[in-house]
DODRENKE-700378 format. One record per residue: x negated, y, z of N, C-alpha, C in turn; residue in one letter. Coordinates in pm, whole numbers, plus 50000, padded with zeros to 5 digits. Layout:
// DODRENKE-700378
XYZXYZXYZA;...
//
This chain:
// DODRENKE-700378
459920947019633458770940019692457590941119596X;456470946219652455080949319571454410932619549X;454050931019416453330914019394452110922919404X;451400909019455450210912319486449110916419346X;448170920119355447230923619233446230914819200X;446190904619111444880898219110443580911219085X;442470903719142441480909219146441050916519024X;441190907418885440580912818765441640921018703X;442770924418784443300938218729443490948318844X;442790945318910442590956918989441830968618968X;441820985019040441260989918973439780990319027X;439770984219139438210978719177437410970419099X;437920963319038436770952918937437140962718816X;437980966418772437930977518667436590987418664X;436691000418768435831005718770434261001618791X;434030985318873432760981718835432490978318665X;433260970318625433630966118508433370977818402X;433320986418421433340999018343432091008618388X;431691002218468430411006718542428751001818490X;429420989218468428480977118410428240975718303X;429120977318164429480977018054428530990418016X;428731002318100427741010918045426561012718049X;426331005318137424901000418169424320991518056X;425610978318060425120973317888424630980317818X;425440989717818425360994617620424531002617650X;423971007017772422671014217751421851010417739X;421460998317806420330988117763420080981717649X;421590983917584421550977917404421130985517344X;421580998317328420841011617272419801015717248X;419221016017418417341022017413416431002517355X;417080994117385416520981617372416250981017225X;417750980017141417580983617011416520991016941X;416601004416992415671015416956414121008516963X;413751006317088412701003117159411850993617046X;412910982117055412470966316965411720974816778X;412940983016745412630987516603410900995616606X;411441002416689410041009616717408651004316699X;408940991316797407970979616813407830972716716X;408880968216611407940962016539407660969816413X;408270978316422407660993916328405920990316326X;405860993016441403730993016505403520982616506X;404300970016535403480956916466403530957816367X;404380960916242404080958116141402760963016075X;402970974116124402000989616064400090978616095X;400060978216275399250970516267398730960816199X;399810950916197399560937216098399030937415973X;399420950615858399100954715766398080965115804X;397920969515892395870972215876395180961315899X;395490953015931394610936515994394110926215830X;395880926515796395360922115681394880926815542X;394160941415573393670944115397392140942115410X;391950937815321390930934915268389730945715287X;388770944015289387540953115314387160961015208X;386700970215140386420980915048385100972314979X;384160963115049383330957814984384100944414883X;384720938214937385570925114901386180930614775X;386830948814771387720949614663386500956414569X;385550959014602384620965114471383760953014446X;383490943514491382970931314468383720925014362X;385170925114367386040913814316386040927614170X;386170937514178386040948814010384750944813937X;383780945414037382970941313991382470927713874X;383100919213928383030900113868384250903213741X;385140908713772386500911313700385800920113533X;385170923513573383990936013486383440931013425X;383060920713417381610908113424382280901513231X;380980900913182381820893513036381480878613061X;380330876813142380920859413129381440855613268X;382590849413227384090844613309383530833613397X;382520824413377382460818513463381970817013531X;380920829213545380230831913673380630839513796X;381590850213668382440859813739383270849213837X;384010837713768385140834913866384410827514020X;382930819213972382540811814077382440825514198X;381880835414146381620843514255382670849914376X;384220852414236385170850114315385630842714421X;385500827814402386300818114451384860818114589X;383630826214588383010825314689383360843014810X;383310846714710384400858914822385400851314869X;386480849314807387760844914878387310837214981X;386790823314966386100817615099385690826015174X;385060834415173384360842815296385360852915366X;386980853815318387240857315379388250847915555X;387900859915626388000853515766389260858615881X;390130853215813391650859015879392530851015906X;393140846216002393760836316009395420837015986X;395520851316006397090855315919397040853915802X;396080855215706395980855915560396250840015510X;397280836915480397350824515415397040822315273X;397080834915172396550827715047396420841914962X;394920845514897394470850914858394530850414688X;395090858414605395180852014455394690867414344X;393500862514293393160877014216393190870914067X;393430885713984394410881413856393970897613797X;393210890713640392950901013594394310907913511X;394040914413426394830925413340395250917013274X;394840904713207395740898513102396710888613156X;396650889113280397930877313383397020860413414X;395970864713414394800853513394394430849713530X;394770839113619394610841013758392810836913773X;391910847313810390890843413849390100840113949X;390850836614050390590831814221391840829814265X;391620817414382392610815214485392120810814587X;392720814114753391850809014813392350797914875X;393300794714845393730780614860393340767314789X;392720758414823392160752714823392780736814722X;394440741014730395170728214676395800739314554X;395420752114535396090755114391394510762714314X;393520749614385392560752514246392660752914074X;393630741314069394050745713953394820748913880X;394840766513949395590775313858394620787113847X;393860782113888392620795213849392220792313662X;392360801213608392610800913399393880801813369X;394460791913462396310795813380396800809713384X;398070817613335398140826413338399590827513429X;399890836913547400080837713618401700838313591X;402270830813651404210833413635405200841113740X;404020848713819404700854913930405550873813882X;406310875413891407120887013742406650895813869X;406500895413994406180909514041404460912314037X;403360905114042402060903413989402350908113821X;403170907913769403370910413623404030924713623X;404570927713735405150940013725403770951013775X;403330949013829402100955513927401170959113758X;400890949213730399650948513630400200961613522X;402190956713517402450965113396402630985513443X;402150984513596403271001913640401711005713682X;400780991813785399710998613786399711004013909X;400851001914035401351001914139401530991514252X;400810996014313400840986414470402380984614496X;402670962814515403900963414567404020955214683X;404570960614754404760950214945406290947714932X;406190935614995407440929215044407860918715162X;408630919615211408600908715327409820897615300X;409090883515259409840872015230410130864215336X;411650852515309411310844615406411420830415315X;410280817215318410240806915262410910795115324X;411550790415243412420782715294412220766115300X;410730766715239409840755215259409540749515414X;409410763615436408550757915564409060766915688X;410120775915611410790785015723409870793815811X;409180799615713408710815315767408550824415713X;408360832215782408380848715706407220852615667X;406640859315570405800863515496405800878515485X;404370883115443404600895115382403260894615268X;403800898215203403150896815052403240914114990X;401690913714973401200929114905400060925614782X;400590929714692399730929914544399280947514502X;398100945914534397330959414471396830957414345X;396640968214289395890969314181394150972114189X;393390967514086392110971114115391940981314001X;391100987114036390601003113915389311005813949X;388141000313805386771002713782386581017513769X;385551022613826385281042713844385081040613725X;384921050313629384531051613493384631066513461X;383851072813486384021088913461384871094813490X;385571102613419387011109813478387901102713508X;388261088113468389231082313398389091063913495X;389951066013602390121049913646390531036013577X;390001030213547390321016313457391321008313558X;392301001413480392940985313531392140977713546X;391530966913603390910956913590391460946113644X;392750948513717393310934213769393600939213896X;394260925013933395710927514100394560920014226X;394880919414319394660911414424396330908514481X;396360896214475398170890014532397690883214651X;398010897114784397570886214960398970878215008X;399090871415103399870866315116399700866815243X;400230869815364399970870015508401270862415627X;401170856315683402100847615764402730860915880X;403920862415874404140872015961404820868616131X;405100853516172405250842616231404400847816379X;403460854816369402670860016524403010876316574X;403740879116463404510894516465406000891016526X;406610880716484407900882116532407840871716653X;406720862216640406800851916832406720865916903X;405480877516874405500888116973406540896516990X;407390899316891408640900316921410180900117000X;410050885216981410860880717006410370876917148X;408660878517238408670876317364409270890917417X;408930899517355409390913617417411200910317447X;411660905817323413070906817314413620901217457X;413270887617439413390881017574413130887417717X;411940889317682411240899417835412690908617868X;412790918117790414310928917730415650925117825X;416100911717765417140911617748417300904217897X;416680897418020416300891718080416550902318198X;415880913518157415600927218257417210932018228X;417690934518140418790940618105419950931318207X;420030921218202420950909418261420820913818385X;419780912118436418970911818565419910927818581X;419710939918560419660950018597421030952318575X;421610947218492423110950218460423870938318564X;423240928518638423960923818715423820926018907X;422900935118895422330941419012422860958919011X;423670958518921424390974618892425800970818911X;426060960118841427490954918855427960949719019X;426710945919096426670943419217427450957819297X;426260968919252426250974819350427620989719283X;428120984119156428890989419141430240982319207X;430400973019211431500968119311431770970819444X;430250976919527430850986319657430810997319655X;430091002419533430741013919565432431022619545X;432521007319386434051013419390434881008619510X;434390997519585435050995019699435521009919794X;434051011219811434511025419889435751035819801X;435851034119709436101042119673437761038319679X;438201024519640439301021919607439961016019722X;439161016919818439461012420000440441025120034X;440191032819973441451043920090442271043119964X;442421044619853443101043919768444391030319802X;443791021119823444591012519847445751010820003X;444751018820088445451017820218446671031020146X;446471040720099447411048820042448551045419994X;448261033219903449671022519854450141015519928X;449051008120035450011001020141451091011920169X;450551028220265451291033220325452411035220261X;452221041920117453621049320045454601036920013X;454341018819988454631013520002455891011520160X;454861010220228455721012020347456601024820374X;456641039220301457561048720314458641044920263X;458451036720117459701030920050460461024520095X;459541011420188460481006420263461451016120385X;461231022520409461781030620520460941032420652X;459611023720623458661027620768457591031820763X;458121043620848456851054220841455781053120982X;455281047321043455191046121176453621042521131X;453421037821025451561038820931450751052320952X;449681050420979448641059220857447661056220832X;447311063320738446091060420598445071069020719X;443901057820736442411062120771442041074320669X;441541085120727440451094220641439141087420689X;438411087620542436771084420586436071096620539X;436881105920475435421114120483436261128120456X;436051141220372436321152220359436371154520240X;435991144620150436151146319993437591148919966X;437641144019822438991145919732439921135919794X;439341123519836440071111719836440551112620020X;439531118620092440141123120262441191134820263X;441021144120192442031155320168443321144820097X;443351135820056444261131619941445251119420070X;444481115020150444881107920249445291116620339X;444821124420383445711135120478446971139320427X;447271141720322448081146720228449531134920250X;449141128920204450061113320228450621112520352X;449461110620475450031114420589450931119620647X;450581133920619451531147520634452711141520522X;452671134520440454091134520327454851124120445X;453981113520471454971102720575455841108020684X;454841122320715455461123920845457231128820759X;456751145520724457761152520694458941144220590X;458221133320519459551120920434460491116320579X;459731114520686460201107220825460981119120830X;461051128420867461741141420897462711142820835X;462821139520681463591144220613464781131220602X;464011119720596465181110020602465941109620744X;465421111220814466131113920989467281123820963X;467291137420893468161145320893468911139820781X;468291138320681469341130520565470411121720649X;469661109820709470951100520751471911101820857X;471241113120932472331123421047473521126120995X;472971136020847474061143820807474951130020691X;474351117920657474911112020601476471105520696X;475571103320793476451094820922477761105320989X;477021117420999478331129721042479081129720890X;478961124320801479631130320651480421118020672X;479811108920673480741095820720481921092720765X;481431095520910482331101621019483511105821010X;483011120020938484261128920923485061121220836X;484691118120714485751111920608486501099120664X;485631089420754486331080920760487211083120847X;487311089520929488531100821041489391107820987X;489411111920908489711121920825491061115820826X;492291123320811493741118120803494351118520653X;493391131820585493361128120414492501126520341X;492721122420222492401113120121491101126720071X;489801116320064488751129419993488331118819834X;487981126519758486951120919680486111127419647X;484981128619593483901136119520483531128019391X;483031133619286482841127419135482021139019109X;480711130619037480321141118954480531151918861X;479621154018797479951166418699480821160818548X;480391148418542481771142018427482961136418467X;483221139718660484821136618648484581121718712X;483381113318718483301102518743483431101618896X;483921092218958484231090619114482731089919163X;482331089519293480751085519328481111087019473X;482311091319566482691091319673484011090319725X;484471075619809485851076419810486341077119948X;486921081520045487041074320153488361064420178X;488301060420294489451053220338490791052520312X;490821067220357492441071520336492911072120195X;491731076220078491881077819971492281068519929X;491551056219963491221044319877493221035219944X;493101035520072494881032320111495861043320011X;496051053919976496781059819923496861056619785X;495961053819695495851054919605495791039119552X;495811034419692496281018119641494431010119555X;493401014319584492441008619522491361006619552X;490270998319577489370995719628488361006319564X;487701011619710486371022619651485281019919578X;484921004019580483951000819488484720999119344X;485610995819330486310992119241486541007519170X;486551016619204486821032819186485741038619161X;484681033419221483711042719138482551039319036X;482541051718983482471051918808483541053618745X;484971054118784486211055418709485951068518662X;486971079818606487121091818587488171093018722X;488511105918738489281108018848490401111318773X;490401113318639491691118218567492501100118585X;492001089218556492671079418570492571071918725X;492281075018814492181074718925493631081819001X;494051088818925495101095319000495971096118880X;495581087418792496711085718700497961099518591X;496801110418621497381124618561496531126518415X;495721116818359495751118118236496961114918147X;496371124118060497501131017938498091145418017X;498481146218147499251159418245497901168618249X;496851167218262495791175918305494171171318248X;493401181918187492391176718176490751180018250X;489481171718267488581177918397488521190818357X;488561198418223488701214618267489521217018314X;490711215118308491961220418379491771219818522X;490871209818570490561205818731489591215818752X;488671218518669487111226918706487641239818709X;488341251218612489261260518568490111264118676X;490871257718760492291260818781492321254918942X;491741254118988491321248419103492631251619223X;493671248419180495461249419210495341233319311X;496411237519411497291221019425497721211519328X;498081203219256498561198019189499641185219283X;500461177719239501561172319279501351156519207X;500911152119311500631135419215501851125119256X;502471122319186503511113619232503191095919166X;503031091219247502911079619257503581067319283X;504781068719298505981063319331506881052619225X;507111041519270507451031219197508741025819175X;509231014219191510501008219245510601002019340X;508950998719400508950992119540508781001419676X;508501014719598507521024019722507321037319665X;507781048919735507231062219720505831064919751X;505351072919726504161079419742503761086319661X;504051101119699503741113819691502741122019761X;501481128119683500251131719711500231150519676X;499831156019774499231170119755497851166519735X;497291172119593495911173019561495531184319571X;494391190619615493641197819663492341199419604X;491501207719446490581206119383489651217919486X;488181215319441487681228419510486071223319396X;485151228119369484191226019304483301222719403X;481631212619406480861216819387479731223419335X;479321232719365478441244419283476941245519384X;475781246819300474501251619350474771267919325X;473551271819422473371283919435473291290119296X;473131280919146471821289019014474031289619001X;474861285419039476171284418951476261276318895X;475271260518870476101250818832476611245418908X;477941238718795478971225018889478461215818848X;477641209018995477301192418955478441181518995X;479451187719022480701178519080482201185119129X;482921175019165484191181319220484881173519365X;485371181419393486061170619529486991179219541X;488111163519566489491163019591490021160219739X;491051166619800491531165819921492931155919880X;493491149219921494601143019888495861138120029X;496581150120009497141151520107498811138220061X;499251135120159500281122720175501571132420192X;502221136120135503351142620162504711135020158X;504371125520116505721111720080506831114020223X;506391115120324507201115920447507841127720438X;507401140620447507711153320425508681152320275X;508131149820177509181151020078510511144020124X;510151130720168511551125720240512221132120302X;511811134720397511911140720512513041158120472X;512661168720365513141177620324514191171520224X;514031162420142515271160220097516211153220150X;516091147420243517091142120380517741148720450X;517001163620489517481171320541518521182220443X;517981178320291519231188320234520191182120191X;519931168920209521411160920180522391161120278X;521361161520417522591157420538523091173120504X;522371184620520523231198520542524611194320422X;524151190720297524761188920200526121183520233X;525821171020307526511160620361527911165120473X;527081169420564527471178620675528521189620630X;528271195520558528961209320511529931204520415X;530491192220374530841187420268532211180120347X;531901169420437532911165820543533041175920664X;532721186520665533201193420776534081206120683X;533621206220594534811216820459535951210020411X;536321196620451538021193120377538641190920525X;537901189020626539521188120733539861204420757X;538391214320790538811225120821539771230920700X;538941229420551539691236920476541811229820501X;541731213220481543071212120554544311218620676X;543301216320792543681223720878544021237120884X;543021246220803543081260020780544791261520692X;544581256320599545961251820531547461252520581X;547441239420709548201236920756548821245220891X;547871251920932547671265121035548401277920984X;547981277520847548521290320753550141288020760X;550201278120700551841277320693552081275320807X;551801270520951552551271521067552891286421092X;552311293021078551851314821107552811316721050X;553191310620881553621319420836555441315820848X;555571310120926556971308021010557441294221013X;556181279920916557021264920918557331260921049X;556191262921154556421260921305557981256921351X;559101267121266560031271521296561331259121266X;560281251921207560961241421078560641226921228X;562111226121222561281212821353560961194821261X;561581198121148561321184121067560131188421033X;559291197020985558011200320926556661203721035X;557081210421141556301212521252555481203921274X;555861193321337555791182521392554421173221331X;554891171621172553811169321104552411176421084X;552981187721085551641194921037550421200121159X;551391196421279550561198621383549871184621420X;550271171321345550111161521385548521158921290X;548981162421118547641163921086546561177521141X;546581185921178545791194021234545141186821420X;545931178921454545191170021561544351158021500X;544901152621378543791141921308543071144821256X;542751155921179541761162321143540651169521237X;541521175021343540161178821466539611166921531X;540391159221556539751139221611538901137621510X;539161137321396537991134921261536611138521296X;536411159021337535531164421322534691161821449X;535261158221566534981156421714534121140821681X;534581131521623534151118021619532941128521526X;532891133521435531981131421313530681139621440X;531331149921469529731155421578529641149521696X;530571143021734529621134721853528951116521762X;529031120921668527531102921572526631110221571X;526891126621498525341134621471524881139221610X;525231137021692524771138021865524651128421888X;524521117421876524201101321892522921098821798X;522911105721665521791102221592520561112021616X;521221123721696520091130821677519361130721823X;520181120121916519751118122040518181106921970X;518601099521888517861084621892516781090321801X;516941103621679515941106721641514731110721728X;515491120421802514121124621903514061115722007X;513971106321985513541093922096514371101322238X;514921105122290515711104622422517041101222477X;517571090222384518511085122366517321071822460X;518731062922553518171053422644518941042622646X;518051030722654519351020122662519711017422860X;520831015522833520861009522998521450990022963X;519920983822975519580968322944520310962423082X;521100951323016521660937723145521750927523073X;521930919423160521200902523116523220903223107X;523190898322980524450898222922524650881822838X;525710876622896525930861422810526490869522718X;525860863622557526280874822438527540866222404X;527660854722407528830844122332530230850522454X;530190854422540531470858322632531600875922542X;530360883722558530520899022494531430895122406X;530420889722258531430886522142532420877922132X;532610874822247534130867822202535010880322287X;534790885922357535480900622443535920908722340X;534980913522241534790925022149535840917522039X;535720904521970536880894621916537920898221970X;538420894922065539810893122151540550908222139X;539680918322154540260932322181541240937022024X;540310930521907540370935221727541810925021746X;541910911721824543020904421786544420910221891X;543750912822020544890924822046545550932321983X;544810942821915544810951121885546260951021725X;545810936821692546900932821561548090927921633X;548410921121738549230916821807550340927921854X;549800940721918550170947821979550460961121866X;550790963021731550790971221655552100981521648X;552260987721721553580995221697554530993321537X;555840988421571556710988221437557571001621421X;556251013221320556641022621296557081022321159X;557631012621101558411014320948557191010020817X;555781010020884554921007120811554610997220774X;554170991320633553390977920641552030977120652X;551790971620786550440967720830549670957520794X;548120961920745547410949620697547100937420819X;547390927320777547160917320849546110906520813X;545180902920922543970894320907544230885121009X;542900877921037543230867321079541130868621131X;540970863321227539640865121327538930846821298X;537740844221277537870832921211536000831921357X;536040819921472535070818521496533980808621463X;533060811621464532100799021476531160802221542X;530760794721685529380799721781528630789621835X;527810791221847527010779421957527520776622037X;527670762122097528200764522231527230768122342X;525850766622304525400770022413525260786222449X;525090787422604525380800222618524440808922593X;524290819622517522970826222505523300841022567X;522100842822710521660854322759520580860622724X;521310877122648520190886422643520250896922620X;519610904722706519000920722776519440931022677X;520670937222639521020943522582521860955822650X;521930968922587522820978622623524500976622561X;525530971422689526630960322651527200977022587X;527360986322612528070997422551527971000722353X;526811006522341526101002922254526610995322153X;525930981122234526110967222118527760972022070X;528760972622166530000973722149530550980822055X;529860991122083529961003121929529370999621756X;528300987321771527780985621630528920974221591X;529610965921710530220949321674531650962721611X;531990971721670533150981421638533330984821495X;531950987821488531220996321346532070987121208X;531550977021283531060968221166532340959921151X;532850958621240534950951221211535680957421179X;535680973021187536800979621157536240980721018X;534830984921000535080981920818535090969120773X;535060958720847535540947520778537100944520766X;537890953020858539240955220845539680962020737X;538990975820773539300982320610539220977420492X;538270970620445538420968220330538530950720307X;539070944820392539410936120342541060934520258X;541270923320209542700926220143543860916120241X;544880923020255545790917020353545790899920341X;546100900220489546090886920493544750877020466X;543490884020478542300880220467541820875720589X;540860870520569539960860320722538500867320720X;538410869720852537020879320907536180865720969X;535120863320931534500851120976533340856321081X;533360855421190532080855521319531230847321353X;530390850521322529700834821366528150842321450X;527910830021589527080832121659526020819221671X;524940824521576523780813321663522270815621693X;521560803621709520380807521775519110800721692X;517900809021682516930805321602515730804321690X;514680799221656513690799221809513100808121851X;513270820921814513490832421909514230843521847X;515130843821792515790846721771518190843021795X;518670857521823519590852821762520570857321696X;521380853221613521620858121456523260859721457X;523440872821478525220875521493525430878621343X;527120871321261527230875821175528690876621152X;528940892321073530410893221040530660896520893X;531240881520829531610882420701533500884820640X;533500890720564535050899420523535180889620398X;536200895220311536280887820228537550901220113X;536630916020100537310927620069536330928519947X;536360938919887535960943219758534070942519754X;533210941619838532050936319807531490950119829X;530100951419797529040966519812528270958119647X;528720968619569527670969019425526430963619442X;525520960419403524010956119408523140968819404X;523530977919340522830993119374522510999319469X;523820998019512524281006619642523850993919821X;523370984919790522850976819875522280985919960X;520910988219916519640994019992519881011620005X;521161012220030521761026020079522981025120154X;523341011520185524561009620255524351016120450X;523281018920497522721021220623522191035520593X;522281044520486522121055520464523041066520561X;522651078920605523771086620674524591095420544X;525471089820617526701095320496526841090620396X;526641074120351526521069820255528091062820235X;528781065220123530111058720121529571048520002X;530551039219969530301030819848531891035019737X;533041039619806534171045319801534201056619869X;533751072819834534121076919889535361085719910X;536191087819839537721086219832538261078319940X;538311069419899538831057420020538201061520148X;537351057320129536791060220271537061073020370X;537191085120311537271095720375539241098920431X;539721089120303540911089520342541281081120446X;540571071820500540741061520650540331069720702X;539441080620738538961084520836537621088620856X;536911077420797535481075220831534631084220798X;533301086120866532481095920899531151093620784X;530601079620764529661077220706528391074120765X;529001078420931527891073221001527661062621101X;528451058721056528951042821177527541032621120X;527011034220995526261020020961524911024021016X;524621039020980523361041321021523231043021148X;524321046421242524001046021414524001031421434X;524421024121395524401007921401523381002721372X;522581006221298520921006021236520151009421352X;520401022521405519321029221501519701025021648X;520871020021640521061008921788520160994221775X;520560993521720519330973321689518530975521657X;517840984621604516230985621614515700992321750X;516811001321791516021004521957516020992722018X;516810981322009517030967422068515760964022020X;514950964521939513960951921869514340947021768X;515600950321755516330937621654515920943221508X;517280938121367516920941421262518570942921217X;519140944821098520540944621077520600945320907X;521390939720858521280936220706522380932420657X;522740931820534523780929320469523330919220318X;524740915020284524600907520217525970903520124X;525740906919991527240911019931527460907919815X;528670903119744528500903419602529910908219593X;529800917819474530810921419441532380916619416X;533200923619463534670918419444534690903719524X;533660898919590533810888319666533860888819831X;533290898719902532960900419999531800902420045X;531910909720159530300910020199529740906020376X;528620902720429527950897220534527140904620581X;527770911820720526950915820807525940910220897X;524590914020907524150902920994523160911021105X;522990903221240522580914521322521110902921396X;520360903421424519290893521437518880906021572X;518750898421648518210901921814517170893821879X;516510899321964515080888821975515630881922097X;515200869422108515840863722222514460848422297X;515040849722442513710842722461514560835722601X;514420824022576515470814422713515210816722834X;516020815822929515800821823082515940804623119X;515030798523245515210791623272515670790323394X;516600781623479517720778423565517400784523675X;515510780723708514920785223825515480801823884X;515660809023775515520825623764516870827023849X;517930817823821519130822823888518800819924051X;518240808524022518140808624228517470815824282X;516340819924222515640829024322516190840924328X;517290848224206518060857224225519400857424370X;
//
């Protein structure tokens, strides 16, 4: 915001101000000059006014000449009277021996005989030289001018001394005339220097009138509005200089219009953009972040810039900005914690002007965290895959061999070996029809078929079958582990919209490994209840526990916690994770909960929302 200008620093009272002042000092100058001049010629005048007449000074040689003194002096003291000047205040003649013999003052009659104590009348008498001077008396406070000549009797070749004349003249009508000029002067000067100063104030007006509409305008360009213009008044420097401005408003208008186009399309793009950009100057410093960047990288863009980008992406000490300016490669930013992966493809590229400098750099920052998952998931399962599908075949292959090679023949041995070569193909048949179950639900075309299902009758169905199932155990010579089914449910009945097949297969999942590894004669605890929209199925064992490590991998495909054991029951590794990808196609969630060597808690949380009574009748 522009403060306003007081007047007396503006450059309008300036340039009068400077207009005026020279006008002063010109009037001080020639005035000065003028005054000296002037009283140069008064003086000059004044001193022809007051000398004495050529008769007065051969009159007074004359008496001075004279041997008796006291006729000589009366005659004196009758000249001096006769003279008739009214500047002349006091007339004093004084022979050669310092003997004053006239005055024409009237109250220093008697010092006419004494001998004279004035040292410049004493100096005159002794050089013989006319002396002038201009005094000021402090008696009576005026100025004087005082001239002592010498007198000299003709005498043949040879001029005689005969004595001084000491005038004395009031100089008081030289400087009143003076000092009226001065006045007159200085009066005109005021007068003229304030009638210049007048008319110097419009003209710098004119002058500083477009000047100023010029600052309004460029003022207003700063602000951003150009929609002004500066009046031309004429064709001079200062109308060419306003046109000029003009034409700058327009084409500044032009240029900020395309500036903020291309700012707004630059915008645009970045904030759309699906990866991470930055730009930083030529020291590496951030100065552009976008969105995606600023989510990936976990940091606020104001907060980011001015950083370096080497600590921005956290690869100082790994790389330095030459290595970025130089080498203009992908680089591999891993960012990944104990709470969260995130893995970045960086992408350097320079900016460069046409002359070949780099005033900057920009980074692309690609998110690969999914993809890296994603490929090492896929080389675990092949891993995985090729790993349980290589010990039944390699078994079977085994057991095939020795049938060929004549055991077949063997009816105590037969029997067996064809019996494991059928459990081992049941093995491989279960293991590819889960990875045909999982790879249905990966590509989303796996479907539920939903019915309004009382879940407390399901799970107590899916219960009843596991307690069959111990009841009814063939007594083949074996000792069978024995458990015991332990309920606890709401009584109220809870209906909800589930695929009853499905569900059947995760409640399966999840009892038979609570069978497995519990220890004989152990209690499987069920319990069913309801939360306010939710409801919360849970099956707790009471078998060897899941490590605390191995927690947040227990829903992994192919994840064993035993895998020895495990592979020797049977199991595939994929019962927990198809059990995972069944309750989340539900809405639901599924979790565990375990401590070692103590047991562990399955829990299955389903969204649930009450049907009220009305619904059955109108059905």
């Amino acid at each position: 915001m522009n403060k306003k200008i007081h007047f007396l620093q503006s450059i309008h009272f300036k340039i009068a101000l400077v207009f005026a002042l020279l006008l002063l000092i010109t009037f001080q100058i020639v005035g000065a000059y003028f005054l000296q001049q002037l009283k140069r010629d008064d003086l000059k005048t004044f001193k022809q006014q007051i000398e004495l007449s050529s008769y007065v000074d051969n009159s007074l040689i004359d008496n001075l000449t004279k041997s008796s003194i006291g006729e000589a002096d009366g005659r004196i003291r009758d000249l001096l009277e006769d003279i008739n000047n009214a500047n002349i205040t006091e007339v004093q003649v004084v022979d050669t021996k310092g003997t004053i013999r006239g005055d024409s003052d009237v109250n220093n009659q008697n010092l006419v005989g004494q001998k004279t104590t004035d040292a410049d009348i004493k100096q005159v008498l002794y050089n013989a030289k006319t002396y002038t001077k201009l005094t000021y008396d402090r008696s009576d406070n005026k100025r004087y001018y005082i001239s002592i000549t010498p007198l000299f009797s003709a005498g043949g070749n040879n001029n005689t001394l005969v004595g001084a004349v000491y005038l004395r003249a009031s100089l008081e009508p030289v400087y009143a005339s003076l000092n009226r000029v001065t006045a007159i002067f200085v009066t005109a000067s005021l007068i003229a220097t304030g009638l210049g100063l007048f008319l110097a104030i419009l003209i710098s007006s004119a002058i500083t009138k477009p000047i100023d509409d010029m600052k309004k305008q460029t003022a207003r360009i700063a602000r951003g509005d150009y929609s002004g213009q500066v009046k031309v008044y004429g064709r001079d420097e200062l109308g060419q200089l306003a046109q000029a401005v003009n034409n700058l408003s327009v084409r500044v208008e032009e240029a900020q219009e395309a500036s903020e186009a291309e700012r707004r399309r630059l915008d645009s793009v970045l904030s759309h953009m699906s990866d991470g950009v930055i730009a930083t100057d030529r020291r590496g410093n951030v100065i552009i972040m976008n969105e995606t960047a600023s989510e990936d990288l976990d940091i606020d863009a104001n907060t980011a810039e001015g950083q370096s980008i080497l600590d921005i992406l956290k690869i100082r000490g790994q790389y330095t900005l030459r290595d970025l300016l130089e080498n203009q490669d992908q680089i591999i930013v891993d960012l990944s914690d104990e709470h969260h992966d995130q893995i970045l493809n960086a992408y350097f590229s320079l900016i460069q002007r046409e002359s070949g400098f780099i005033s900057g750099l920009v980074c692309v920052l690609h998110d690969v965290t999914e993809q890296q998952r994603i490929d090492r998931e896929r080389r675990e399962f092949v891993s995985n895959v090729s790993h349980e599908l290589r010990t039944p075949l390699t078994s079977m292959r085994s057991y095939i061999e020795a049938l060929n090679d004549g055991a077949w023949k063997d009816e105590k041995v037969a029997p067996g070996f064809l019996k494991v070569t059928q459990d081992e193909t049941d093995r491989m048949i279960r293991m590819v029809n889960d990875l045909l179950s999982l790879s249905r639900m990966d590509s989303g075309t796996a479907k539920l078929d939903l019915e309004l299902v009382n879940l407390n009758e399901l799970y107590n169905y899916i219960l009843d079958r596991f307690d069959m199932m111990l009841k009814n155990e063939p007594d083949n010579g074996k000792k069978n582990k024995r458990y015991s089914i332990k309920r606890d449910f709401t009584r109220r009945e809870l209906w909800v919209e589930i695929d009853t097949d499905k569900f059947i297969q995760v409640i399966d999942n999840i009892m038979n490994n609570a069978i497995k590894y519990s220890p004989d004669g152990g209690i499987i605890t069920c319990r069913l209840l309801e939360t306010h929209s939710h409801v919360i199925l849970s099956i707790s064992d009471q078998g060897l526990g899941i490590p605390k490590k191995d927690i947040a991998h227990i829903f992994d495909r192919f994840f064993r916690v035993d895998k020895a054991r495990s592979r020797a029951q049977g199991g595939t590794g994929l019962g927990l994770a198809i059990s995972k990808e069944v309750i989340e196609m539900h809405g639901g969630r599924i979790w565990v909960d375990s401590i070692e060597n103590k047991g562990s808690t399955f829990y299955i949380s389903l969204p649930y929302q009450e049907y009220e009574e009305d619904l059955w009748d109108e059905a």
